[in-house]
C-alpha positions in Angstrom: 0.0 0.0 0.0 1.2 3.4 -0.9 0.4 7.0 0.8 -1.6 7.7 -1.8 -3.7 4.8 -1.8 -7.5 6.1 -0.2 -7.9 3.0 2.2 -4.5 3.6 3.7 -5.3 6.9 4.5 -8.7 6.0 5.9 -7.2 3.3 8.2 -4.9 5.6 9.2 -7.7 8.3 10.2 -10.0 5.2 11.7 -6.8 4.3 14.0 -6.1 8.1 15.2 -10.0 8.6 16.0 -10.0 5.2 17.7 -6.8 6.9 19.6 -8.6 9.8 20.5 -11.8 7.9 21.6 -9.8 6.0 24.2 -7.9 9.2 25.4 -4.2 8.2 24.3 -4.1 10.5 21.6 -5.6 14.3 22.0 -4.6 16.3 19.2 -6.7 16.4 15.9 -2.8 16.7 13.8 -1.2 13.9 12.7 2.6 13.2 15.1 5.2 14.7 14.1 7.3 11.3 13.0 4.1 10.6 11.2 4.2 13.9 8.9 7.9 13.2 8.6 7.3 8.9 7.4 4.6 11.2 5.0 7.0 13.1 3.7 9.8 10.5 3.1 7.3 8.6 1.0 6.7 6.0 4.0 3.7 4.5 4.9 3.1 6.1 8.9 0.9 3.8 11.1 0.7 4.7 14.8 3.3 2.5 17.1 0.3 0.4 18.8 -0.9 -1.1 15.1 2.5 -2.2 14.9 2.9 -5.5 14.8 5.4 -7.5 17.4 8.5 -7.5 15.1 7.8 -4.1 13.9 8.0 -2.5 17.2 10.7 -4.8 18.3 13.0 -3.4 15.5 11.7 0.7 16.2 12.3 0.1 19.9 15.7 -1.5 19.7 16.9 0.5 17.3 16.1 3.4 19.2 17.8 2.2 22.1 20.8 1.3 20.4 21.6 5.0 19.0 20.9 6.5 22.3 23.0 4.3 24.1 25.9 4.7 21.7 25.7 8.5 22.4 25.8 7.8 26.0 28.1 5.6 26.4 31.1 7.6 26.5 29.4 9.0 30.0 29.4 5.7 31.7 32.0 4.2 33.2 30.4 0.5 32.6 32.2 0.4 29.3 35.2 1.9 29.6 38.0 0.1 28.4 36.0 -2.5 26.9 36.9 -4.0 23.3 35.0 -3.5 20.2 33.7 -7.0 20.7 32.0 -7.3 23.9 30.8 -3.3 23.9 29.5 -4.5 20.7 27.3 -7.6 22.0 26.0 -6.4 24.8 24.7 -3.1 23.1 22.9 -5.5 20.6 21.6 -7.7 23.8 20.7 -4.6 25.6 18.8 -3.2 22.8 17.3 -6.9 21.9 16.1 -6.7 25.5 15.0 -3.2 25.9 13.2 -3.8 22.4 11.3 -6.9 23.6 10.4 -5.3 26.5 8.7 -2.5 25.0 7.3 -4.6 22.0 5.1 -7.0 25.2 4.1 -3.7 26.6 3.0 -2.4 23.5 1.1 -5.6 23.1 -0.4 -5.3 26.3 -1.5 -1.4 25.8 -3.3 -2.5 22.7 -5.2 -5.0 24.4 -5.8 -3.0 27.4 -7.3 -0.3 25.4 -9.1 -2.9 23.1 -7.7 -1.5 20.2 -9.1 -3.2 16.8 -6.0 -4.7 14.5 -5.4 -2.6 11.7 -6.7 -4.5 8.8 -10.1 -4.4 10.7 -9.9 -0.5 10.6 
């Protein structure tokens, strides 16, 4: 499916207004990473009709580049080798991801969020 495509954008209305009917999401513009995915040429779809892997990847990724700008702070890695500073950013940020891709999973069905090929 492409931005342009008429269902895509009405799914993506249906899950915003579903948002705002359970009170997670209170303004009527669209987030700001979704006007940027729009602008890229990506399709945006709010984080909780993400599926497991999806958000798995976002929040490790996320993790991992934040971490990297930290870590010169912390004292945990200094002196440590390429190798092992190396695997357990990727286990942290595997962990931190999975972490927040359950909880994400849990929000939607908290809220009772429809899946988005229902919208």
């Amino acid at each position: 499916m492409y931005l342009d495509n008429a269902e895509t954008n009405r799914r993506y209305d249906a899950a915003l207004a579903e948002l705002r009917a359970r009170g997670v999401f209170r303004s009527t513009r669209p987030p700001m990473g979704a006007r940027v995915l729009h602008w890229l040429g990506f399709e945006p779809r709010p984080i909780p009709y993400l599926d497991w892997k999806q958000n798995l990847l976002i929040f490790a990724a996320g993790f991992a580049v934040a971490q990297l700008l930290v870590d010169h702070l912390l004292s945990a890695t200094e002196g440590m080798s390429f190798a092992p500073h190396l695997v357990t950013l990727v286990i942290s940020a595997l962990a931190f991801g999975a972490l927040m891709a359950l909880w994400q999973i849990h929000r939607k069905n908290k809220l009772g969020l429809s899946d988005w090929d229902d919208l």
